[in-house]
C-alpha positions in Angstrom: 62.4 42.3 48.0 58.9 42.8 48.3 56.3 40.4 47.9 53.3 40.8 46.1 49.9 39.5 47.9 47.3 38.2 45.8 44.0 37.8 46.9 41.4 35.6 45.7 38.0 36.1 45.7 35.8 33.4 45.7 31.9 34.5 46.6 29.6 32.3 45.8 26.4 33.5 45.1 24.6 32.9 48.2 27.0 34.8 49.6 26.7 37.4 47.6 22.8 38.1 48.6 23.7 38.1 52.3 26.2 40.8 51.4 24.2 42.9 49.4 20.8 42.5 52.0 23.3 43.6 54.8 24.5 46.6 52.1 20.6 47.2 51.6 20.2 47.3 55.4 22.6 49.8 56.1 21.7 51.9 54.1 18.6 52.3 55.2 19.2 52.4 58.7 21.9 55.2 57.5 19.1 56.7 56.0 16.6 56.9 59.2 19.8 58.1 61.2 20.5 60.9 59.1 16.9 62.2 59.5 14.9 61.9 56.4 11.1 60.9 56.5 9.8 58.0 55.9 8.6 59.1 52.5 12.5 59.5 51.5 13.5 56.0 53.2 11.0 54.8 51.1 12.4 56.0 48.0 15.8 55.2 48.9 14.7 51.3 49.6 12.6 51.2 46.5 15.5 52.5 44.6 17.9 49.8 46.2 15.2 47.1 46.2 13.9 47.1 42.0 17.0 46.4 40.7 16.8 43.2 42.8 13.0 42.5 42.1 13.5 43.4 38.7 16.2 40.9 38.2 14.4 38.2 40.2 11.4 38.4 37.7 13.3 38.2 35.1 15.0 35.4 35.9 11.7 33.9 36.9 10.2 34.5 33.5 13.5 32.9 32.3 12.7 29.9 34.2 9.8 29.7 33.4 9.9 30.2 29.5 13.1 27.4 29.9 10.7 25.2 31.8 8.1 25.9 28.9 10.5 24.8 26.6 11.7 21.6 28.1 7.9 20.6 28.0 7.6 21.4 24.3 10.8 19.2 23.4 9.4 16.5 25.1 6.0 16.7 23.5 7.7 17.1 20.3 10.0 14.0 20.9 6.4 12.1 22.3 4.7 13.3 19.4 7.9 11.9 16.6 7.9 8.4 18.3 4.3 8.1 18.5 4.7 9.3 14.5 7.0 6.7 13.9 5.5 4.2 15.4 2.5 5.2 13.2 5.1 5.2 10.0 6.1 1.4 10.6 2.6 0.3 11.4 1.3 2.0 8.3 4.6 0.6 6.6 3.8 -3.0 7.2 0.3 -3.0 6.6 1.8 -1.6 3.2 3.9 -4.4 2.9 1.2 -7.1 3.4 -1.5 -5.4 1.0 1.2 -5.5 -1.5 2.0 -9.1 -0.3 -1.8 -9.8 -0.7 -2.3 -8.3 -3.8 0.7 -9.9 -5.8 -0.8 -13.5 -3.7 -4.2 -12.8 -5.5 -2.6 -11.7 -8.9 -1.0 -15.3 -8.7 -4.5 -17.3 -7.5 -6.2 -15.4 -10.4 -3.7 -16.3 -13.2 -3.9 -19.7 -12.1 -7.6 -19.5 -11.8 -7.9 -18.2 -15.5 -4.6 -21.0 -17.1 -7.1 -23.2 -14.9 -10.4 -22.3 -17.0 -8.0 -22.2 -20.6 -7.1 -25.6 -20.1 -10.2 -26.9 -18.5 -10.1 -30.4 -20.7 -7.1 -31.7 -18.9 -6.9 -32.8 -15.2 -4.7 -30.2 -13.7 -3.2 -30.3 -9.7 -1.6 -26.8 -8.1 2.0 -27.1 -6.6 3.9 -24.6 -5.3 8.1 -24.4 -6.3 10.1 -25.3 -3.0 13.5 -25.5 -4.5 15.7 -24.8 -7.5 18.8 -25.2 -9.3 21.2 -22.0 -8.8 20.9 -19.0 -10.9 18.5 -16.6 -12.1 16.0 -18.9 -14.1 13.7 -21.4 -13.1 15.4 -24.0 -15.3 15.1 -26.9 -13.3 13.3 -26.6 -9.6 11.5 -29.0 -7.4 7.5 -28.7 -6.6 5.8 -30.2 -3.6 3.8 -32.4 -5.0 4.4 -35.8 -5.9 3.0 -39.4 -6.6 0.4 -39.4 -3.7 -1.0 -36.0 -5.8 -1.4 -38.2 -8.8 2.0 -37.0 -10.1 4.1 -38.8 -12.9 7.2 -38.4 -15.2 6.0 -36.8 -18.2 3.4 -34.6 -16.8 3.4 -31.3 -18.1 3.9 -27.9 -16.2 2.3 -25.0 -17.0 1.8 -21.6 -15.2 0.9 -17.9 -15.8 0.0 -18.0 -19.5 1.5 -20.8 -21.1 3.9 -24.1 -20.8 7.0 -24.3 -18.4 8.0 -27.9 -18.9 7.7 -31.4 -18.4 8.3 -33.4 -14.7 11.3 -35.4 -15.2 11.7 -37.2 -11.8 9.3 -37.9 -9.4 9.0 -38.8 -4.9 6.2 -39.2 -3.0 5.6 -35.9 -2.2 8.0 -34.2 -4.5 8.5 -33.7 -8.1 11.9 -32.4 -10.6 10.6 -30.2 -13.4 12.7 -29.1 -16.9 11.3 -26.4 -17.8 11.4 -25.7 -21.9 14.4 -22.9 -21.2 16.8 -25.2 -20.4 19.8 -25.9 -23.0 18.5 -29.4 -23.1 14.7 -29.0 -23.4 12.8 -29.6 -27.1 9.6 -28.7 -27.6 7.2 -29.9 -30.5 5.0 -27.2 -31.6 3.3 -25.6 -34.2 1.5 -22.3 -35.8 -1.9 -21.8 -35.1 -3.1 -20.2 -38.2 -1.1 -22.2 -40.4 -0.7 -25.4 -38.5 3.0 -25.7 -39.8 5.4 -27.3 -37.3 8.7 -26.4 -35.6 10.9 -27.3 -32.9 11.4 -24.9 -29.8 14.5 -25.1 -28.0 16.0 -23.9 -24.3 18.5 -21.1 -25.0 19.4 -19.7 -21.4 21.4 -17.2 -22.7 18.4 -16.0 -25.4 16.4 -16.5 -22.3 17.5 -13.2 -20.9 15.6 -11.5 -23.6 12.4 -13.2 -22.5 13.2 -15.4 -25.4 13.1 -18.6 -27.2 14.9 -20.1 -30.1 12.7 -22.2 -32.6 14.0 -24.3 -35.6 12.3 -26.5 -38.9 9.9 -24.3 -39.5 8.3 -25.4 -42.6 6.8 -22.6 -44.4 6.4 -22.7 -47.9 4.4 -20.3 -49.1 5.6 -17.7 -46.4 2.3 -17.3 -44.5 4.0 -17.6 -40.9 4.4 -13.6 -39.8 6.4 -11.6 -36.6 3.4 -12.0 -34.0 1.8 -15.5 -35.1 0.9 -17.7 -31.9 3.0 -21.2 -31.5 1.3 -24.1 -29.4 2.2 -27.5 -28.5 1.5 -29.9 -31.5 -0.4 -32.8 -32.3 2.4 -34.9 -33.4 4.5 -34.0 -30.3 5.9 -37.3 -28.2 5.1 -36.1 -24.1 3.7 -32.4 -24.3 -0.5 -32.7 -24.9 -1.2 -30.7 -27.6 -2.5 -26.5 -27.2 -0.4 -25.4 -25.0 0.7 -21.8 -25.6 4.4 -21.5 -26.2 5.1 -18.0 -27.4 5.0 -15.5 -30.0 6.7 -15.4 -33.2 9.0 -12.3 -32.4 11.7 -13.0 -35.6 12.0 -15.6 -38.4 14.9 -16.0 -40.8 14.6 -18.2 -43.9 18.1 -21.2 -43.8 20.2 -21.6 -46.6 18.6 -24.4 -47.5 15.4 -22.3 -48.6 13.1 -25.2 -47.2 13.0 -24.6 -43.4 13.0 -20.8 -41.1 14.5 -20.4 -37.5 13.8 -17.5 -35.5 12.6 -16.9 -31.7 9.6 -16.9 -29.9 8.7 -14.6 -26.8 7.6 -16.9 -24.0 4.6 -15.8 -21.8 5.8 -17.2 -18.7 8.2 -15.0 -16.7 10.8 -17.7 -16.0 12.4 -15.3 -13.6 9.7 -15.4 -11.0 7.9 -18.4 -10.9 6.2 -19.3 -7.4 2.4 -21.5 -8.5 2.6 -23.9 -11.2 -0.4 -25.8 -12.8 0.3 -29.9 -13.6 -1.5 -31.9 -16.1 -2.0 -35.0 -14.9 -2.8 -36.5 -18.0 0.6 -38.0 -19.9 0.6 -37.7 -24.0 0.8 -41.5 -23.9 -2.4 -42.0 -21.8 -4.0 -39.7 -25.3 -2.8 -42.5 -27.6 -4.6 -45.0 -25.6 -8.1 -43.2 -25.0 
């Protein structure tokens, strides 16, 4: 049985270039050896030899253009962090203009609530805590008796009133604001001067709304868009403070009295700076 050989051939390039310059070599030696001038020894190298120079520049220009390349993908990838970078920083300065602005719309609505009410003694506070939830119902300010601070101050803030403080510390203070299920509010109509009773409705709230009661208004002059302050007659809330708007009014069965609601200014979802009056509605009935 015969056995087949099988040969492996394993040049590696190097190799290869030996081989071929010896191949190159011989022949032109062959070439000088069979007589031919130097003019046809010339051609025959230069015939053997551009192939090979050929392929070397090409290669170089490869190299080269790869090379090129590699440079351009690293500029490119300098060029998108240093973009980036750029991004963020422009990014955050965003961020803190926007911060800045919405901290000066605050500062300016409390300078102008500041100016509206400019007859009672007022101290800023800022909300550090609140019940859980989505309203401002009940939260905690950081002022307190040290600030002047009382039970029974009033809290108001953006346009209008939030509420009354209920417990006080020395340097902290529980408000109920007039959202809560539990809250009543005195009030009455400006143009009209006819009195109601505004109630907390949390669940109304979520209309930006309030519910009011015992309206008495006889001869019908009370109209969708008529403005509702605190009242005279009312027990701790100092009168003129802006409650709302009349949004809707329903006469009762008992054709003496109206309910309806009342669109608060204040946006009870977002309070941050809150205004209080220093002065109690008991320290009036004294003056």
């Amino acid at each position: 049985m015969k056995k087949k050989l099988k040969f492996r051939i394993n040049l590696k390039s190097r190799h290869l270039l030996v081989i071929m310059t010896l191949f190159c070599l011989a022949l032109i030696v062959g070439a000088a050896a069979s007589g031919h001038g130097p003019e046809k020894l010339q051609d025959t190298a230069g015939s053997l030899v551009m192939p090979f120079q050929k392929s070397i520049v090409r290669m170089g220009d490869y190299f080269t253009r790869l090379r090129q390349s590699f440079r351009e993908k690293e500029s490119l990838v300098a060029e998108r962090e240093e973009l980036m970078e750029q991004i963020e920083s422009l990014t955050s300065e965003n961020n803190k203009l926007i911060q800045d602005q919405a901290e000066l719309k605050r500062l300016q609505d409390l300078y102008d609530l500041d100016l509206e009410y400019e007859n009672y003694p007022k101290v800023a506070a800022r909300i550090i805590s609140k019940d859980p939830g989505n309203w401002y119902d009940t939260f905690i300010i950081n002022k307190g008796t040290r600030d002047g601070i009382r039970v029974d101050n009033n809290v108001i803030a953006g346009k209008g009133l939030v509420g009354i403080v209920t417990e006080v510390g020395t340097n902290w203070a529980t408000v109920r604001s007039i959202i809560d299920d539990s809250s009543n509010v005195s009030a009455m109509t400006v143009s009209t001067a006819d009195y109601l009773v505004v109630e907390g409705d949390l669940e109304l709230i979520d209309e930006g709304k309030l519910r009011f009661e015992q309206l008495y208004d006889q001869d019908n002059m009370v109209t969708a868009g008529e403005r509702v302050v605190t009242s005279n007659i009312s027990e701790k809330f100092v009168e003129g403070l802006f409650v709302g708007y009349i949004s809707e009014l329903y006469q009762d069965t008992n054709n003496l009295t109206k309910t309806g609601t009342i669109v608060t200014p204040v946006d009870f979802r977002h309070l941050r700076d809150v205004f209080v009056i220093t002065t109690n509605k008991v320290d009036l009935f004294e003056e």
